[in-house]
C-alpha positions as CSV (number, residue, x, y, z in Angstrom):
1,X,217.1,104.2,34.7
2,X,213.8,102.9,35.9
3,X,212.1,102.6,33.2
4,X,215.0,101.3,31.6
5,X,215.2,97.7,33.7
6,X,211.2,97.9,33.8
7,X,211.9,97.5,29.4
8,X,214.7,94.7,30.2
9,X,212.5,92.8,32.7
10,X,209.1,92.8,30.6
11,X,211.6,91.9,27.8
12,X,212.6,89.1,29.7
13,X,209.6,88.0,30.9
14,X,208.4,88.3,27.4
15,X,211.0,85.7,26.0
16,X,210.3,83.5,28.5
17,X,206.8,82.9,27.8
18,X,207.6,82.4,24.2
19,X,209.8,79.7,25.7
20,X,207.5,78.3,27.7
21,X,204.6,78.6,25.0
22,X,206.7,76.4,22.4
23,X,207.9,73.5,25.3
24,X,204.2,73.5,26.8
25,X,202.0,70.7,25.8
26,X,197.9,71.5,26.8
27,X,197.8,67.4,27.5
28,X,200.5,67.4,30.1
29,X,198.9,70.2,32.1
30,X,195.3,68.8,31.6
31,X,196.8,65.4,33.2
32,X,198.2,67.7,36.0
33,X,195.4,69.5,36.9
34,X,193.1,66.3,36.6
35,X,195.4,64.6,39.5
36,X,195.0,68.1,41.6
37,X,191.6,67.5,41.4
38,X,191.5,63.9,42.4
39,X,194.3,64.6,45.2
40,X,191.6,67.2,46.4
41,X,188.7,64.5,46.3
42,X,190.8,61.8,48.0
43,X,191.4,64.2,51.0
44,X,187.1,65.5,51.4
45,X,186.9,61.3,51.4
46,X,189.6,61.2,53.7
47,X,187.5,64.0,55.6
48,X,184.5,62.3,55.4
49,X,186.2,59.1,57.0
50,X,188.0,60.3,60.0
51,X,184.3,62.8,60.6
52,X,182.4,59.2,60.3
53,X,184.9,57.6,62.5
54,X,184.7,60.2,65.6
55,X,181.0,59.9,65.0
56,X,181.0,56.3,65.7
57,X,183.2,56.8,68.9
58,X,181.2,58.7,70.2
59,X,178.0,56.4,69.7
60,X,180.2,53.5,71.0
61,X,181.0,56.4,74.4
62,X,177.4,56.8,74.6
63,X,176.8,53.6,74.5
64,X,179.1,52.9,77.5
65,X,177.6,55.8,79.3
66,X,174.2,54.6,78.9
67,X,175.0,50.8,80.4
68,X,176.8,52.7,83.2
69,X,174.1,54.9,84.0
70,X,171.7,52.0,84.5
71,X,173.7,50.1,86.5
72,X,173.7,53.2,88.8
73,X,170.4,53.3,89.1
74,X,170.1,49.7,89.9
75,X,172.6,50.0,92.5
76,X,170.5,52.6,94.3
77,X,167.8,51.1,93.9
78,X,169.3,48.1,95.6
79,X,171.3,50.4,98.4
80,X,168.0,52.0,99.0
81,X,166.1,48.6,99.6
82,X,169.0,47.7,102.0
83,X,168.6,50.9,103.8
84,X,171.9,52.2,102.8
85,X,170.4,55.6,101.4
86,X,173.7,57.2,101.8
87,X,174.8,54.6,99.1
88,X,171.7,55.4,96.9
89,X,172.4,59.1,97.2
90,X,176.0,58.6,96.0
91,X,174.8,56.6,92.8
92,X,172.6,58.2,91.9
93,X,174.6,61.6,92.3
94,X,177.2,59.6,90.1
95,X,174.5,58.4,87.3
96,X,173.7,62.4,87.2
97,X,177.5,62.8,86.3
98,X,177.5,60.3,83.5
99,X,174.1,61.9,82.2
100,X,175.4,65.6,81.8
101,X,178.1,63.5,79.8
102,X,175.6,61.8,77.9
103,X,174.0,65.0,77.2
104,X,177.8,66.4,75.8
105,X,178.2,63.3,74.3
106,X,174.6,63.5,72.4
107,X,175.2,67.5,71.2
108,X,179.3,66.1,70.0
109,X,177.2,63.2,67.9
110,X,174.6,65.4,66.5
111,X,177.8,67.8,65.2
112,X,179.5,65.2,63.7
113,X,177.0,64.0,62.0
114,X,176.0,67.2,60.7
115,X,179.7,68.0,59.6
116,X,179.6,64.3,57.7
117,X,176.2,65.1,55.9
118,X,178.1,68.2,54.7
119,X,181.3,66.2,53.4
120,X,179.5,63.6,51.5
121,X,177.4,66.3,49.9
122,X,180.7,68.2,49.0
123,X,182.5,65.1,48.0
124,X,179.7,64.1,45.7
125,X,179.7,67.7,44.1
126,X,183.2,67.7,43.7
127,X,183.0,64.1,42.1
128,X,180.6,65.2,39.6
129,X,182.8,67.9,38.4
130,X,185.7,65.5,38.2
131,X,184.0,63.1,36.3
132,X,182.8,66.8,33.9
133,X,186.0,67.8,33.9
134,X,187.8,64.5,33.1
135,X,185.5,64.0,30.2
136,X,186.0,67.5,28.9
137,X,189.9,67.0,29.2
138,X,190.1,63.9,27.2
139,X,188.2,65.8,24.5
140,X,190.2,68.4,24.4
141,X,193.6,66.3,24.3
142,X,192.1,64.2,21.3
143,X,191.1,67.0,19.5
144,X,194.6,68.5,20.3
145,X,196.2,64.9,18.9
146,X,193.9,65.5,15.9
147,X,195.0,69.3,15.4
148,X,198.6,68.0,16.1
149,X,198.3,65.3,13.8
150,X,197.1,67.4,11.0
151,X,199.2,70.0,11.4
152,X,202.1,67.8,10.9
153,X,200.2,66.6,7.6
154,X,199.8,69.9,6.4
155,X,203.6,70.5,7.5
156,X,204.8,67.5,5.3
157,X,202.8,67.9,2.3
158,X,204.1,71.8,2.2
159,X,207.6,70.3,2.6
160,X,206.3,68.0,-0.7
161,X,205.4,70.6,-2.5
162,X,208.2,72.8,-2.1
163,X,210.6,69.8,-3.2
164,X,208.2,69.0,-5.8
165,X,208.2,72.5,-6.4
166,X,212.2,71.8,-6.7
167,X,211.8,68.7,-8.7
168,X,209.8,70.7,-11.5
169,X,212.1,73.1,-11.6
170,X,214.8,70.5,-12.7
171,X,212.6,69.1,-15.0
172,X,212.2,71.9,-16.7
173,X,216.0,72.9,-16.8
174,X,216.6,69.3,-18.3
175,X,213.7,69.5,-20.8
176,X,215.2,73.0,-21.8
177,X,218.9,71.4,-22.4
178,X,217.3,68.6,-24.5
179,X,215.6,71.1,-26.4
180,X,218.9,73.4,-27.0
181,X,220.6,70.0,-27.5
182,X,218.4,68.6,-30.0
183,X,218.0,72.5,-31.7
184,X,222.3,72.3,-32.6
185,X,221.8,68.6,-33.9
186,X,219.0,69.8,-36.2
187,X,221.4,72.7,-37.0
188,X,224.3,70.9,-37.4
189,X,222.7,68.1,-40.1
190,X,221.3,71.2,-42.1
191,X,224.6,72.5,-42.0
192,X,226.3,69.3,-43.0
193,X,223.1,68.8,-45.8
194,X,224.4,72.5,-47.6
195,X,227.9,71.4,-47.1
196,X,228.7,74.5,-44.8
197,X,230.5,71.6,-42.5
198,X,232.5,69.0,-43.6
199,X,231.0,65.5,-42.6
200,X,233.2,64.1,-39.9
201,X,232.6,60.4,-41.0
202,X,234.5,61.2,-44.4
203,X,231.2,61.1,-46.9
204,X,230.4,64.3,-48.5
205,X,228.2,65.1,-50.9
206,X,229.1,66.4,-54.5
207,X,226.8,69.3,-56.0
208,X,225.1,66.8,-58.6
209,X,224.3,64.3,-55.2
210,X,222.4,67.4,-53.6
211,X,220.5,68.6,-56.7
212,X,219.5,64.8,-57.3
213,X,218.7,65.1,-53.9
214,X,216.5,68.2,-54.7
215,X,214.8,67.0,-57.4
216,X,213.7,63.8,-55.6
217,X,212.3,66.0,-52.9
218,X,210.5,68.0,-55.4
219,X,209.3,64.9,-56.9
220,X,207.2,64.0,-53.9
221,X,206.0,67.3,-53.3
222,X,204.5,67.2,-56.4
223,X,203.4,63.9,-56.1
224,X,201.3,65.2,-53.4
225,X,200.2,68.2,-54.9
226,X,198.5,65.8,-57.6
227,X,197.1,63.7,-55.4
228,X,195.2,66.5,-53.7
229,X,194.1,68.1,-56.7
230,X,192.8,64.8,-58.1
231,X,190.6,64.8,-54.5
232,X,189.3,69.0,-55.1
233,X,188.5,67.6,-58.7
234,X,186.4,64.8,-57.7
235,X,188.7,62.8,-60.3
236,X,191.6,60.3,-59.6
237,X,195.1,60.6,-60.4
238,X,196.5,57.9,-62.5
239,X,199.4,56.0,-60.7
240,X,201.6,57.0,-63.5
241,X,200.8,60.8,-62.6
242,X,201.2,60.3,-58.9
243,X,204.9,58.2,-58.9
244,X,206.4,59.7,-62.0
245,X,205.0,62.7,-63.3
246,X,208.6,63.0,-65.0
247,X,208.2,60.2,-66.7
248,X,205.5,61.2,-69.9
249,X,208.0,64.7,-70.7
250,X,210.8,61.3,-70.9
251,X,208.5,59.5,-73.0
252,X,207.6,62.3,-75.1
253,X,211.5,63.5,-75.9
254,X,211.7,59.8,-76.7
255,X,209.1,59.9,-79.6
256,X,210.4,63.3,-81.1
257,X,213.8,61.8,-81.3
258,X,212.5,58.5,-83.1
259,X,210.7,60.7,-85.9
260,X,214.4,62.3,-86.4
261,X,216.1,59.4,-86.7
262,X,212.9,58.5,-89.5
Protein backbone atom coordinates (compact mmCIF):
# COMPACT_ATOMS: atom_id res chain seq x y z
CA UNK A 1 0.00 0.00 0.00
CA UNK A 2 3.11 2.16 0.50
CA UNK A 3 4.42 2.11 -2.42
CA UNK A 4 1.28 2.48 -3.85
CA UNK A 5 0.43 6.32 -2.53
CA UNK A 6 4.40 6.96 -2.86
CA UNK A 7 3.31 6.21 -7.13
CA UNK A 8 0.01 8.48 -6.53
CA UNK A 9 1.93 11.32 -4.84
CA UNK A 10 5.10 11.50 -7.26
CA UNK A 11 2.20 11.30 -9.86
CA UNK A 12 0.87 14.15 -8.48
CA UNK A 13 3.62 16.04 -7.86
CA UNK A 14 4.60 15.24 -11.40
CA UNK A 15 1.42 16.93 -12.91
CA UNK A 16 1.78 19.73 -11.01
CA UNK A 17 5.05 20.79 -12.24
CA UNK A 18 3.82 20.33 -15.70
CA UNK A 19 1.25 22.82 -14.57
CA UNK A 20 3.38 25.03 -13.20
CA UNK A 21 6.01 24.73 -16.09
CA UNK A 22 3.29 25.88 -18.78
CA UNK A 23 1.76 29.06 -16.40
CA UNK A 24 5.44 30.05 -15.37
CA UNK A 25 6.96 32.93 -17.20
CA UNK A 26 11.16 33.19 -16.54
CA UNK A 27 10.52 37.26 -16.69
CA UNK A 28 8.02 37.33 -13.89
CA UNK A 29 10.39 35.42 -11.56
CA UNK A 30 13.54 37.32 -12.80
CA UNK A 31 11.48 40.56 -11.71
CA UNK A 32 10.79 38.71 -8.33
CA UNK A 33 14.05 37.74 -7.50
CA UNK A 34 15.55 41.20 -8.66
CA UNK A 35 13.17 42.99 -5.92
CA UNK A 36 14.48 40.24 -3.19
CA UNK A 37 17.69 41.37 -3.95
CA UNK A 38 17.08 45.10 -3.74
CA UNK A 39 14.76 44.48 -0.49
CA UNK A 40 18.00 42.77 0.88
CA UNK A 41 20.21 45.93 -0.14
CA UNK A 42 17.72 48.48 1.20
CA UNK A 43 17.91 46.68 4.72
CA UNK A 44 22.41 46.42 4.86
CA UNK A 45 21.71 50.46 4.00
CA UNK A 46 19.25 50.55 6.53
CA UNK A 47 22.01 48.63 8.66
CA UNK A 48 24.58 50.81 7.73
CA UNK A 49 22.40 53.87 8.85
CA UNK A 50 21.16 53.03 12.22
CA UNK A 51 25.33 51.55 12.90
CA UNK A 52 26.39 55.28 11.67
CA UNK A 53 23.79 56.78 13.74
CA UNK A 54 24.72 55.00 17.28
CA UNK A 55 28.28 55.90 16.22
CA UNK A 56 27.51 59.46 16.14
CA UNK A 57 25.75 59.31 19.61
CA UNK A 58 28.23 58.18 21.04
CA UNK A 59 30.76 60.83 19.67
CA UNK A 60 28.18 63.50 20.65
CA UNK A 61 28.22 61.33 24.58
CA UNK A 62 31.90 61.66 24.46
CA UNK A 63 31.77 64.79 23.60
CA UNK A 64 29.58 65.72 26.72
CA UNK A 65 31.83 63.57 28.89
CA UNK A 66 34.90 65.33 27.82
CA UNK A 67 33.40 69.14 28.61
CA UNK A 68 32.29 67.57 31.89
CA UNK A 69 35.37 66.18 32.85
CA UNK A 70 37.20 69.50 32.37
CA UNK A 71 35.00 71.36 34.25
CA UNK A 72 35.81 68.87 37.06
CA UNK A 73 39.06 69.53 37.01
CA UNK A 74 38.70 73.20 36.97
CA UNK A 75 36.50 73.01 39.89
CA UNK A 76 39.25 71.32 41.96
CA UNK A 77 41.56 73.13 40.90
CA UNK A 78 39.57 76.16 42.12
CA UNK A 79 38.37 74.16 45.54
CA UNK A 80 41.95 73.36 46.06
CA UNK A 81 43.13 77.10 45.76
CA UNK A 82 40.33 77.94 48.27
CA UNK A 83 41.52 75.33 50.55
CA UNK A 84 38.45 73.30 50.25
CA UNK A 85 40.59 70.04 49.44
CA UNK A 86 37.70 67.97 50.50
CA UNK A 87 35.89 69.66 47.55
CA UNK A 88 38.88 69.01 45.16
CA UNK A 89 39.05 65.34 46.31
CA UNK A 90 35.34 64.84 45.44
CA UNK A 91 35.77 66.30 41.81
CA UNK A 92 38.23 65.02 40.95
CA UNK A 93 36.98 61.48 42.26
CA UNK A 94 33.91 62.36 40.05
CA UNK A 95 36.09 63.44 36.80
CA UNK A 96 37.69 59.77 37.38
CA UNK A 97 34.01 58.44 37.02
CA UNK A 98 33.19 60.25 33.81
CA UNK A 99 36.80 59.07 32.44
CA UNK A 100 36.23 55.22 33.00
CA UNK A 101 33.02 56.24 30.94
CA UNK A 102 34.93 57.90 28.41
CA UNK A 103 37.11 54.97 28.18
CA UNK A 104 33.58 52.59 27.56
CA UNK A 105 32.38 55.23 25.54
CA UNK A 106 35.88 55.30 23.35
CA UNK A 107 35.97 51.02 23.01
CA UNK A 108 31.58 51.32 22.11
CA UNK A 109 32.87 54.06 19.25
CA UNK A 110 35.73 52.11 17.96
CA UNK A 111 33.09 48.97 17.57
CA UNK A 112 30.72 50.77 15.78
CA UNK A 113 32.75 52.09 13.56
CA UNK A 114 34.29 48.86 12.89
CA UNK A 115 30.80 47.16 12.40
CA UNK A 116 29.99 50.32 9.79
CA UNK A 117 33.31 49.80 7.74
CA UNK A 118 32.05 46.18 7.44
CA UNK A 119 28.35 47.27 6.24
CA UNK A 120 29.39 49.63 3.59
CA UNK A 121 31.90 47.11 2.36
CA UNK A 122 29.05 44.44 2.21
CA UNK A 123 26.50 46.84 0.90
CA UNK A 124 28.87 47.86 -1.88
CA UNK A 125 29.54 44.08 -2.71
CA UNK A 126 26.00 43.34 -2.74
CA UNK A 127 25.38 46.46 -5.00
CA UNK A 128 27.68 45.29 -7.50
CA UNK A 129 26.10 41.99 -7.85
CA UNK A 130 22.67 43.71 -8.20
CA UNK A 131 23.72 45.95 -10.71
CA UNK A 132 25.50 42.07 -12.50
CA UNK A 133 22.61 40.50 -11.85
CA UNK A 134 20.08 43.19 -13.08
CA UNK A 135 21.98 43.48 -16.27
CA UNK A 136 22.06 39.74 -16.81
CA UNK A 137 18.24 39.54 -16.08
CA UNK A 138 17.23 42.01 -18.68
CA UNK A 139 19.25 39.94 -21.15
CA UNK A 140 17.82 37.09 -20.51
CA UNK A 141 14.08 38.45 -20.53
CA UNK A 142 14.89 40.07 -24.05
CA UNK A 143 16.29 37.16 -25.38
CA UNK A 144 13.28 35.26 -23.87
CA UNK A 145 10.79 38.08 -25.75
CA UNK A 146 12.97 37.27 -28.84
CA UNK A 147 12.67 33.30 -28.48
CA UNK A 148 8.96 34.07 -27.56
CA UNK A 149 8.44 36.13 -30.41
CA UNK A 150 9.83 33.81 -32.87
CA UNK A 151 8.37 30.95 -31.63
CA UNK A 152 5.02 32.43 -32.29
CA UNK A 153 6.37 33.24 -35.90
CA UNK A 154 7.35 29.86 -36.51
CA UNK A 155 3.88 28.75 -34.81
CA UNK A 156 1.95 30.92 -37.37
CA UNK A 157 3.74 30.27 -40.48
CA UNK A 158 3.24 26.31 -39.65
CA UNK A 159 -0.48 27.18 -39.18
CA UNK A 160 0.07 28.91 -42.99
CA UNK A 161 1.32 26.20 -44.30
CA UNK A 162 -0.91 23.61 -43.15
CA UNK A 163 -3.91 25.78 -44.48
CA UNK A 164 -1.92 26.41 -47.49
CA UNK A 165 -1.26 22.96 -47.39
CA UNK A 166 -5.39 22.81 -47.32
CA UNK A 167 -5.73 25.37 -49.92
CA UNK A 168 -3.63 23.29 -52.47
CA UNK A 169 -5.37 20.48 -51.85
CA UNK A 170 -8.67 22.18 -53.10
CA UNK A 171 -6.92 23.51 -55.86
CA UNK A 172 -6.16 20.48 -57.06
CA UNK A 173 -9.58 18.82 -56.50
CA UNK A 174 -11.12 21.75 -58.56
CA UNK A 175 -8.44 21.59 -61.27
CA UNK A 176 -9.27 17.75 -61.44
CA UNK A 177 -13.16 18.49 -61.81
CA UNK A 178 -12.46 21.01 -64.65
CA UNK A 179 -10.38 18.46 -66.18
CA UNK A 180 -13.15 15.56 -65.89
CA UNK A 181 -15.52 18.34 -66.83
CA UNK A 182 -13.95 19.51 -69.83
CA UNK A 183 -12.84 15.49 -70.74
CA UNK A 184 -17.09 14.70 -71.15
CA UNK A 185 -17.59 18.05 -73.24
CA UNK A 186 -14.77 16.87 -75.59
CA UNK A 187 -16.58 13.51 -75.52
CA UNK A 188 -19.73 14.66 -75.84
CA UNK A 189 -19.03 16.95 -79.18
CA UNK A 190 -17.21 13.88 -80.78
CA UNK A 191 -20.12 11.99 -79.94
CA UNK A 192 -22.47 14.55 -81.43
CA UNK A 193 -19.70 15.01 -84.64
CA UNK A 194 -20.39 10.80 -85.46
CA UNK A 195 -23.91 11.27 -84.73
CA UNK A 196 -23.90 8.68 -81.78
CA UNK A 197 -26.06 11.62 -79.96
CA UNK A 198 -28.68 13.51 -81.22
CA UNK A 199 -27.83 17.35 -81.18
CA UNK A 200 -30.11 18.87 -78.59
CA UNK A 201 -30.39 22.26 -80.45
CA UNK A 202 -32.29 20.38 -83.33
CA UNK A 203 -29.28 20.63 -86.18
CA UNK A 204 -27.95 17.30 -87.26
CA UNK A 205 -25.90 16.45 -89.68
CA UNK A 206 -26.79 14.27 -92.84
CA UNK A 207 -24.06 11.54 -93.99
CA UNK A 208 -23.09 13.73 -97.15
CA UNK A 209 -22.55 17.03 -94.53
CA UNK A 210 -19.90 14.73 -92.51
CA UNK A 211 -18.09 13.24 -95.53
CA UNK A 212 -18.02 16.99 -97.04
CA UNK A 213 -16.83 17.55 -93.79
CA UNK A 214 -14.13 14.85 -94.13
CA UNK A 215 -12.97 15.70 -97.28
CA UNK A 216 -12.41 19.41 -96.33
CA UNK A 217 -10.34 18.15 -93.40
CA UNK A 218 -8.34 16.07 -95.61
CA UNK A 219 -8.02 18.92 -97.87
CA UNK A 220 -5.92 20.78 -95.34
CA UNK A 221 -3.98 18.05 -94.26
CA UNK A 222 -2.79 17.75 -97.48
CA UNK A 223 -2.37 21.20 -97.98
CA UNK A 224 0.10 20.93 -95.40
CA UNK A 225 1.77 17.94 -96.43
CA UNK A 226 2.64 19.89 -99.73
CA UNK A 227 3.80 22.66 -98.17
CA UNK A 228 6.34 20.70 -96.17
CA UNK A 229 7.56 18.76 -98.92
CA UNK A 230 7.99 21.92 -101.08
CA UNK A 231 10.43 23.04 -97.85
CA UNK A 232 12.53 19.15 -97.74
CA UNK A 233 12.73 19.91 -101.62
CA UNK A 234 14.20 23.18 -101.49
CA UNK A 235 11.37 24.04 -104.12
CA UNK A 236 8.03 26.13 -103.54
CA UNK A 237 4.67 24.94 -103.83
CA UNK A 238 2.53 26.84 -106.27
CA UNK A 239 -0.53 28.42 -104.56
CA UNK A 240 -2.64 26.44 -106.80
CA UNK A 241 -1.01 23.17 -105.26
CA UNK A 242 -1.25 24.38 -101.67
CA UNK A 243 -5.25 25.74 -101.71
CA UNK A 244 -6.65 23.36 -104.21
CA UNK A 245 -4.81 20.44 -105.09
CA UNK A 246 -8.34 19.03 -106.21
CA UNK A 247 -8.67 21.46 -108.51
CA UNK A 248 -6.13 20.32 -111.69
CA UNK A 249 -7.85 16.29 -111.45
CA UNK A 250 -11.32 18.96 -112.03
CA UNK A 251 -9.63 20.70 -114.73
CA UNK A 252 -8.34 17.69 -116.26
CA UNK A 253 -11.91 15.65 -116.36
CA UNK A 254 -12.98 18.93 -117.79
CA UNK A 255 -10.69 18.73 -120.90
CA UNK A 256 -11.29 14.94 -121.63
CA UNK A 257 -14.99 15.68 -121.63
CA UNK A 258 -14.51 18.67 -124.19
CA UNK A 259 -12.54 16.31 -126.70
CA UNK A 260 -15.87 13.90 -126.44
CA UNK A 261 -18.13 16.28 -127.12
CA UNK A 262 -15.49 17.15 -130.37
Amino acid sequence: MAGIFERIALMFRTKANKALDKYEDPRETLDYSYERQLDLLRKVRRGVADVATSRKRVELQAQQMNGEIEKLQAAAQRALEANREDLAREALTRKAGLQQQLGDLQTQHAQLQGEEEKLVRASTRLQAKVDAFRTRKETIKATYSAAEAQTRINEAFSGISEEMGDVGLAIQRAEDKTMQLQARAGAVDELLASGALEDPSGYAKDDITRELDALASDSSVENELAAMRAQLTGGAATTAQIDAPGESDAAESSATQKEGQA
